[in-house]
N, C-alpha and C positions, 0 to 999 in steps of 0.2 A: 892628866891634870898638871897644869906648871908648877915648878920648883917655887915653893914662898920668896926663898932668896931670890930668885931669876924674877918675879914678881916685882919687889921692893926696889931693886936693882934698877928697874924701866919705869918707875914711878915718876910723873911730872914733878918737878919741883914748886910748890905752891909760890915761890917768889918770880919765878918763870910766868906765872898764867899774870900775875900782876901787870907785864909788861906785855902780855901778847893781847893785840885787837884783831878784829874779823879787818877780814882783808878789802871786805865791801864797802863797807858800812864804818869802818875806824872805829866801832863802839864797844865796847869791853865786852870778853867772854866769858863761861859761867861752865865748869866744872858739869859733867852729867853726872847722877847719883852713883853710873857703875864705875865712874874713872875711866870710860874708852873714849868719850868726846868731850868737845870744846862746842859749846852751844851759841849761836848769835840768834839771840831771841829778835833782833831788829829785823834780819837781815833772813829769818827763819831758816835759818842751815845748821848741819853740822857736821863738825871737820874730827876727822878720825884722827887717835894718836894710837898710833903704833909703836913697840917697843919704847913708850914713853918721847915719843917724839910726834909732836902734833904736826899734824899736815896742811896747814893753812894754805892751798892751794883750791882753788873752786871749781876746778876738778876732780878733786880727790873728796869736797864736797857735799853732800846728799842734803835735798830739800825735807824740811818738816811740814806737813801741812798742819791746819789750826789746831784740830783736834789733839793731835801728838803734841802739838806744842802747848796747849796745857795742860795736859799730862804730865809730859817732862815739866810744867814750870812747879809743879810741887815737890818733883825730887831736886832741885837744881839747890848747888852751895854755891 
């Protein structure tokens, strides 16, 4: 299990997500409920953040289909 501090440590910074848009689509991203993605509900992706650094690259990527995508839209902040 990771260290809490090593946890807190790689946390996005919520002033950070303010400024980051999907690389697609230029439309604002939305936090996923566990804190591992960055959600482009337009654009149906979502981009992994790693050690608290988000990967906006559409490589890096992975498609949601509808179902998941309203799913995740009830956990999403």
């Amino acid at each position: 299990m990771a260290d809490p501090a090593e946890e807190k440590r790689f946390r996005l910074d919520p002033r950070m997500l303010e400024m980051l848009v999907c690389p697609l689509t230029k439309t604002r991203l939305t936090l996923s409920a566990d804190r591992s993605e960055l959600i482009s509900v337009a654009a149906r992706l979502a981009f992994p953040i790693v050690r608290g650094v988000p990967l906006l690259s559409l490589d890096e990527a992975r498609s949601i289909d509808p179902e998941e995508l309203a799913r995740l839209s009830r956990g999403l902040r």
